[in-house]
GUSE-961502 format. One record per atom (N, C-alpha, C, O): atom name; residue number from 1; x, y negated, z negated. Coordinates in steps of 0.2 Angstrom, whole numbers, m for minus. Layout:
REM GUSE-961502
  atom   nr     px     py     pz
    CA  NUM      X      Y      Z
...
//
This chain:
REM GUSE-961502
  atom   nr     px     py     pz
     N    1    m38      5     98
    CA    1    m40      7     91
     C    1    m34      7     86
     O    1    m28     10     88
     N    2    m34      3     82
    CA    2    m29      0     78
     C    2    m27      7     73
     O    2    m32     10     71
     N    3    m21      9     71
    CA    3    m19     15     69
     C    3    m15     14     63
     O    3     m9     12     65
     N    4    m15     14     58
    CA    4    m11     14     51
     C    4     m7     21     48
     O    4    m11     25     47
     N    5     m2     22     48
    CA    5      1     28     45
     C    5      6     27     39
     O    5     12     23     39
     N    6      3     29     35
    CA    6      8     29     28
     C    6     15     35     29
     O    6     15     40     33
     N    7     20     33     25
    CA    7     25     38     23
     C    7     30     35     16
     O    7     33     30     16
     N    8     31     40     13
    CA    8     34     39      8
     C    8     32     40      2
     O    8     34     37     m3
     N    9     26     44      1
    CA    9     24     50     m6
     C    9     26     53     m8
     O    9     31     54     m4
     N   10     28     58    m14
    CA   10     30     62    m15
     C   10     30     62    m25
     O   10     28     59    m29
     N   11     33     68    m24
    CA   11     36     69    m33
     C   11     40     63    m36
     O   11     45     62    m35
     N   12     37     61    m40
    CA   12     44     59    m45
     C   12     42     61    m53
     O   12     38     65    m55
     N   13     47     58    m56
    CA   13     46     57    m62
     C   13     43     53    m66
     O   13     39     50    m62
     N   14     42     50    m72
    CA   14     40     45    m76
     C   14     46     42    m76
     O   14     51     46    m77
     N   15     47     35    m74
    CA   15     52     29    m73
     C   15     56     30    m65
     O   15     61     27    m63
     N   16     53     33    m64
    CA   16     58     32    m53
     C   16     53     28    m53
     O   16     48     25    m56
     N   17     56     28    m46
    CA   17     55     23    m40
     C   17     54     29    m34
     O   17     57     35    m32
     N   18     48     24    m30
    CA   18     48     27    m23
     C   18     46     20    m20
     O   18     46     15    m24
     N   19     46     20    m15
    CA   19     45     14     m9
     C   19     40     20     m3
     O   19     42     25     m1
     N   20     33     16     m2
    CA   20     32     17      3
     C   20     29     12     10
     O   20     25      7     10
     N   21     31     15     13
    CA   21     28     13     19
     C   21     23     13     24
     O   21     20     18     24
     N   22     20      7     29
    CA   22     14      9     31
     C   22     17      8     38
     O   22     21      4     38
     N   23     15     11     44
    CA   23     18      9     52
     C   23      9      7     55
     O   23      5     11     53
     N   24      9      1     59
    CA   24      5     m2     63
     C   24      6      2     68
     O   24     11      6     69
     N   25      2      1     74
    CA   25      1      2     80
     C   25      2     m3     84
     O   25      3     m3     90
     N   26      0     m9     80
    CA   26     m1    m13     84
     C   26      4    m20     79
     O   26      5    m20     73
     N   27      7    m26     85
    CA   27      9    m32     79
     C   27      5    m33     71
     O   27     m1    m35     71
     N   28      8    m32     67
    CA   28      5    m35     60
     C   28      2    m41     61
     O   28     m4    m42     58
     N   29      6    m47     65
    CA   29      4    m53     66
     C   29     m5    m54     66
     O   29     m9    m58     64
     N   30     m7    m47     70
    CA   30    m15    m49     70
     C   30    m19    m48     65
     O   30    m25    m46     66
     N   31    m15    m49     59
    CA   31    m18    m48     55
     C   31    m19    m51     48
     O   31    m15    m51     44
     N   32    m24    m54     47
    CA   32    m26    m58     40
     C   32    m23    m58     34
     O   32    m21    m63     31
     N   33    m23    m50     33
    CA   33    m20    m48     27
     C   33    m20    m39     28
     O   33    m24    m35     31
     N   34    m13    m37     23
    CA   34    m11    m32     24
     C   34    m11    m28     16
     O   34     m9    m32     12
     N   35    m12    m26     16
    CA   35    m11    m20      7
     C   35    m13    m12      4
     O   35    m13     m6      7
     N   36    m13    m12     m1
    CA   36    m11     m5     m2
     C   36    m18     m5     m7
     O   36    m20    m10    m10
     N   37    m22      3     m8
    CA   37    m25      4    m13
     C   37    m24     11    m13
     O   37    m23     15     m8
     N   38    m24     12    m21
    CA   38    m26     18    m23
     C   38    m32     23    m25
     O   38    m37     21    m27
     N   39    m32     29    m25
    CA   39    m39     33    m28
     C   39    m36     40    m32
     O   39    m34     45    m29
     N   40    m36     37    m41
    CA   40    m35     44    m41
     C   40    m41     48    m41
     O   40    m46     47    m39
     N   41    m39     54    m45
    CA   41    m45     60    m46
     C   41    m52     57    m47
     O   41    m52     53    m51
     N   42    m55     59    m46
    CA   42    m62     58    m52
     C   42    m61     50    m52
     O   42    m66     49    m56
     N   43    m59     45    m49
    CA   43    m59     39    m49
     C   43    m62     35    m41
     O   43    m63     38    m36
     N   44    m62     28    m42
    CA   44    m63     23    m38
     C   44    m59     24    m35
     O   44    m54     27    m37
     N   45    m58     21    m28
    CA   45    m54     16    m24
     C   45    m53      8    m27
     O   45    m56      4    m27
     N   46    m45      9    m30
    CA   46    m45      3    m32
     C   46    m37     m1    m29
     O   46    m32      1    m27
     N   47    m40     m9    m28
    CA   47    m33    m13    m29
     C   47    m25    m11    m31
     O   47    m23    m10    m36
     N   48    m23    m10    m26
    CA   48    m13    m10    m30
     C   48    m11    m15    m27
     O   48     m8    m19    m31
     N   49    m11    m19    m20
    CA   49     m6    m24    m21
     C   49     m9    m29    m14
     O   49    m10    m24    m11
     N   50    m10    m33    m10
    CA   50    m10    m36     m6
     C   50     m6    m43     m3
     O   50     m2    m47     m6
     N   51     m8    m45      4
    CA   51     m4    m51      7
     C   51     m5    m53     12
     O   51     m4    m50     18
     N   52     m7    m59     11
    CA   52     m9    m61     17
     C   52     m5    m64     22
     O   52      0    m67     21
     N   53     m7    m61     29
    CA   53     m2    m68     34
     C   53      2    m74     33
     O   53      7    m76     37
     N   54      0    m77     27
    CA   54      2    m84     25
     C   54      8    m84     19
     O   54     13    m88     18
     N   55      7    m76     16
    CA   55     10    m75     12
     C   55      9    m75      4
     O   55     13    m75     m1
     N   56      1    m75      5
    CA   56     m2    m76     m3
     C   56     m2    m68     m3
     O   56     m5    m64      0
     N   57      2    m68     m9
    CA   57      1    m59    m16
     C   57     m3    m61    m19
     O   57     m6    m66    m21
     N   58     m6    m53    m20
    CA   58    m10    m53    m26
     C   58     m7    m44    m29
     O   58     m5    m40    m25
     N   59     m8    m45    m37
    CA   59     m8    m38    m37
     C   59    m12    m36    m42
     O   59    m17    m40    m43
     N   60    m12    m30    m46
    CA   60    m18    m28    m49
     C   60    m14    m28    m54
     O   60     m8    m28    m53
     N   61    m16    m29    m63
    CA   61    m14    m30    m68
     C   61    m10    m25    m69
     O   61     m4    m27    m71
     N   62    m11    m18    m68
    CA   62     m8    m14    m71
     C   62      0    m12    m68
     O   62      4     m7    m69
     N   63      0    m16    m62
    CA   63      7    m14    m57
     C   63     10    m22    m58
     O   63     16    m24    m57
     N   64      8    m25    m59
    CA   64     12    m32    m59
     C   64     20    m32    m62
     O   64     21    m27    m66
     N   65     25    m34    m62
    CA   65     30    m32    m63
     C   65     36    m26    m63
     O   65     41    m25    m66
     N   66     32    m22    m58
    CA   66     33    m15    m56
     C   66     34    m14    m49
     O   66     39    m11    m45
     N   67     26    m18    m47
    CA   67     26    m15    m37
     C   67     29    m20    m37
     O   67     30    m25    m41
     N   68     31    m20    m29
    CA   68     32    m27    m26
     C   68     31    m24    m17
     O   68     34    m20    m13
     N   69     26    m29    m15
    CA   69     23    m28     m6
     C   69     28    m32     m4
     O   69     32    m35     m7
     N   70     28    m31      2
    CA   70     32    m34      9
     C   70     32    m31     15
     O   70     32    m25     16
     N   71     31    m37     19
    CA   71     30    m35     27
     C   71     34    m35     30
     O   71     39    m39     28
     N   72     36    m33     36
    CA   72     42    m33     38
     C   72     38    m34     51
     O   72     37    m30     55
     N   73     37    m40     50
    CA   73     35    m41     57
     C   73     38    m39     62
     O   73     35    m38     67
     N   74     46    m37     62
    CA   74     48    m37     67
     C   74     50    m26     69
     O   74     52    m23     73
     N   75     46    m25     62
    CA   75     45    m17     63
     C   75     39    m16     61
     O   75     37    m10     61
     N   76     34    m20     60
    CA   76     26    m20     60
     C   76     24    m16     54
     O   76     20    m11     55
     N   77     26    m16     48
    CA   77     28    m11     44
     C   77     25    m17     40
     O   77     27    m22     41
     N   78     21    m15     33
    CA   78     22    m16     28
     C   78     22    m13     22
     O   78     18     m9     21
     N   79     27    m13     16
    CA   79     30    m11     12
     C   79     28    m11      5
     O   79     25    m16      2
     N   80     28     m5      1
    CA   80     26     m6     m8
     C   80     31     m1    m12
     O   80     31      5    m13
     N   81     37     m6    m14
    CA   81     41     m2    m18
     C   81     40     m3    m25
     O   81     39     m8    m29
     N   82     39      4    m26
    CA   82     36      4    m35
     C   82     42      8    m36
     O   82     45     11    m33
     N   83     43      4    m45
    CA   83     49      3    m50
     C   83     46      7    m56
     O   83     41      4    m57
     N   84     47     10    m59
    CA   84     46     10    m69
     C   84     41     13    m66
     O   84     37      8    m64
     N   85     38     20    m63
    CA   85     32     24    m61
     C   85     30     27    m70
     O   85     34     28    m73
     N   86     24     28    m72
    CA   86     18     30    m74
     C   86     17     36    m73
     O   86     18     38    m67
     N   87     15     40    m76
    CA   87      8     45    m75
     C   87      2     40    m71
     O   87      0     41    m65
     N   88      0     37    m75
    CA   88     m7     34    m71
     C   88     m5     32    m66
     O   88    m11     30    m64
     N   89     m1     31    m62
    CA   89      0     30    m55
     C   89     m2     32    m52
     O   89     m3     30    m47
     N   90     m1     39    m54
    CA   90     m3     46    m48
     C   90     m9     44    m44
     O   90    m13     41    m46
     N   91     m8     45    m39
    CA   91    m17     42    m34
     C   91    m12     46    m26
     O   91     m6     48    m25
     N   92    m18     45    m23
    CA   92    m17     46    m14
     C   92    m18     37    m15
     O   92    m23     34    m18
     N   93    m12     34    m10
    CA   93    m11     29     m9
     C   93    m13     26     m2
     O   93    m10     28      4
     N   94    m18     20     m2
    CA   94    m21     20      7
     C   94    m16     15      8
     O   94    m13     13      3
     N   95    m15     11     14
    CA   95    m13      6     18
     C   95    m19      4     21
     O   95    m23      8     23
     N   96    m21     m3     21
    CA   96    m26     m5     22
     C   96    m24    m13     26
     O   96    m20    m17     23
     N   97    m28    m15     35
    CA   97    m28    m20     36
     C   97    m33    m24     38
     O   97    m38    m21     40
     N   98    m33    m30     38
    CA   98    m38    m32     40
     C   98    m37    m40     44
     O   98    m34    m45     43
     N   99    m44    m37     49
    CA   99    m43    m43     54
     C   99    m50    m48     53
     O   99    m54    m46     48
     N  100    m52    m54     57
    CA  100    m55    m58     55
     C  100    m58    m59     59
     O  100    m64    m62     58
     N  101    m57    m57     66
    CA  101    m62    m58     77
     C  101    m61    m51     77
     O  101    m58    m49     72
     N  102    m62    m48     79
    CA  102    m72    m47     74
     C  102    m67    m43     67
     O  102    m62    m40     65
     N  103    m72    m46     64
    CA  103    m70    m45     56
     C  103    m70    m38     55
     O  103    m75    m35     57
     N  104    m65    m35     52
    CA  104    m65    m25     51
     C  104    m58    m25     48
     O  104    m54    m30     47
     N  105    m59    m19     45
    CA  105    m55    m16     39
     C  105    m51    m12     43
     O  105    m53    m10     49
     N  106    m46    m10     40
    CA  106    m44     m2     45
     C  106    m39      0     38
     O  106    m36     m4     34
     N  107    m39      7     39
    CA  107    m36     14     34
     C  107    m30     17     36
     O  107    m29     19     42
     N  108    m29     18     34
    CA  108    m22     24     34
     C  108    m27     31     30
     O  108    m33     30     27
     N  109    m23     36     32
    CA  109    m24     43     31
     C  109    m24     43     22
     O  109    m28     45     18
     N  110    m19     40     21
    CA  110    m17     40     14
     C  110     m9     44     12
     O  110     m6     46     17
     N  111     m7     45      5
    CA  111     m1     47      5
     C  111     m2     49     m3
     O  111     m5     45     m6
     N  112      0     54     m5
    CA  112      1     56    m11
     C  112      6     55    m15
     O  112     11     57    m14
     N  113      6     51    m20
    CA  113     12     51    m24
     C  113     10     54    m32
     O  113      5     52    m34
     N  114     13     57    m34
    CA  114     12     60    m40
     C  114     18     58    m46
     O  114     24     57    m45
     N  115     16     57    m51
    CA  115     22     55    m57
     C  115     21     58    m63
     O  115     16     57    m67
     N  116     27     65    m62
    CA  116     26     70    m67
     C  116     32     72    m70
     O  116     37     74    m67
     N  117     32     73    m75
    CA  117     40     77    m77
     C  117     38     86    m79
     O  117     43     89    m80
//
């Protein structure tokens, strides 16, 4: 059972930066594609940032020149360092991957980050 865990949530302000982290259980490599979503309050589950195996980004309009993803294979880790943080940012943040034999999604718990003064 493939096991995703976030860390690196927390407090800030409007205009920090946090960087978080997701750890695999298992090699990244088996995996298609790797990325991050948000849910805040009273909201959907939406898009923040993904990447595939190949190395195709995508991000969501509202974090483009803010977030930036990266995976790191040889610690099975992949990565979302956010720049110039929002209020609207605030969400419990998932890590999310996904394989292709047999096609399936898998989650992390989630992580909290909040952007408050």
């Amino acid at each position: 059972q493939v096991q995703l865990v976030e860390s690196g949530g927390g407090l800030v302000q409007p205009g920090g930066s946090l960087r978080l982290s997701c750890a695999a259980s298992e090699t990244i490599v088996n995996f298609y594609a790797m990325g991050w979503f948000r849910q805040a309050p009273g909201k959907q589950r939406e898009l923040v940032a993904t990447m595939t195996s190949s190395g195709s980004i995508n991000y969501a309009d509202s974090v483009k020149g803010r977030f930036t993803i990266s995976r790191d294979n040889a610690k099975n880790t992949v990565n979302l360092q956010m720049n110039s943080l929002k209020p609207e940012d605030t969400a419990v943040y998932y890590c999310t991957a996904a394989k292709i034999l047999p096609a399936r999604n898998y989650w992390g718990q989630g992580t909290q980050v909040t952007v408050s003064s």
